[in-house]
C-alpha positions in Angstrom: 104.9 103.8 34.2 102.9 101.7 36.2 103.4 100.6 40.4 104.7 97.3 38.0 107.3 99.1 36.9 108.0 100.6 40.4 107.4 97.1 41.9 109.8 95.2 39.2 112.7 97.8 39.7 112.8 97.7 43.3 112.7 94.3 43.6 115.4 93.3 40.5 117.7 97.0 42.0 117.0 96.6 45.1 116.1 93.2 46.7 112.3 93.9 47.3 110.0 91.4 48.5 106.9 91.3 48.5 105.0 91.5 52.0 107.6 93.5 53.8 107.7 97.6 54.0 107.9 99.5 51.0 107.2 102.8 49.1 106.3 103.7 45.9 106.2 107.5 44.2 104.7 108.6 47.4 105.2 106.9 50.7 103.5 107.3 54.4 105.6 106.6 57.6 104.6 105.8 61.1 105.9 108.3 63.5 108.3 105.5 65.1 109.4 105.1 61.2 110.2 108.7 60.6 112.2 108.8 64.1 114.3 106.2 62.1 114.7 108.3 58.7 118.0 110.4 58.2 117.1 114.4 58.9 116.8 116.3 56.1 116.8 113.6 53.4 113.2 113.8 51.9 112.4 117.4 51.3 109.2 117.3 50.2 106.9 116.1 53.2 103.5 116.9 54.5 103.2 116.1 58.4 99.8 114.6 59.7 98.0 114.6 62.6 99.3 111.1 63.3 102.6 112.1 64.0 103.6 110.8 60.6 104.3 112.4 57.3 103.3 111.5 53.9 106.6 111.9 51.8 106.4 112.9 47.8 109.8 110.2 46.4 109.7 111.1 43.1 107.8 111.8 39.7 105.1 108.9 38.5 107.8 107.0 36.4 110.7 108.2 37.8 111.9 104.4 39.1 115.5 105.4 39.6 114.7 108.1 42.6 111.6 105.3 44.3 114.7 102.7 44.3 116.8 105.5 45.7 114.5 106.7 48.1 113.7 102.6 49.6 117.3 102.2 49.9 117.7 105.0 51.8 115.0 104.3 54.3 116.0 100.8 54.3 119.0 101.6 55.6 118.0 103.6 58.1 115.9 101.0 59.9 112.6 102.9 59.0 111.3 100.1 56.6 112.0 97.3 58.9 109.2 94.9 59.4 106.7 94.8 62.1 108.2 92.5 65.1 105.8 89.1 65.6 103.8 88.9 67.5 103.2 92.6 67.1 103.8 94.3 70.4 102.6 97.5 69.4 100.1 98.8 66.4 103.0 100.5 65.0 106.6 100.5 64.5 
């Protein structure tokens, strides 16, 4: 599997487009973006000095959990695009 194939299933499953937020096998959130994602639903996590975390989605080629996961965070807010004009560097 290829980020295609990652890119092609979320936007046919999931209504994708291209040049707003979006995550792939792995994924890296702004602090202000993880304040947004539901506690508890993405296990596997390393925290960074940032205040972010770096979040393992699925397996390379596992599509159905990436589409899963972007739903998920879409739907909590934490993949909502940057406001314009930016009034901060991050969300």
């Amino acid at each position: 599997m290829s980020d295609r194939a990652v890119t092609a299933a979320l936007k046919k499953e999931a209504g994708f487009r291209i040049g707003t937020p979006s995550v792939g096998w792995l994924g890296y959130l702004s602090a202000g973006r993880v304040a947004r994602t539901p506690a508890g639903s993405f296990p596997e996590r390393e925290e960074l000095r940032t205040g972010g975390v770096l979040l393992t989605l699925a397996s390379p080629g596992d599509t159905v959990a990436v589409v899963d996961a972007y739903r998920t965070l879409k739907g909590s807010g934490a993949l909502d695009p940057l406001p314009q004009p930016m009034t901060g560097p991050a969300l």
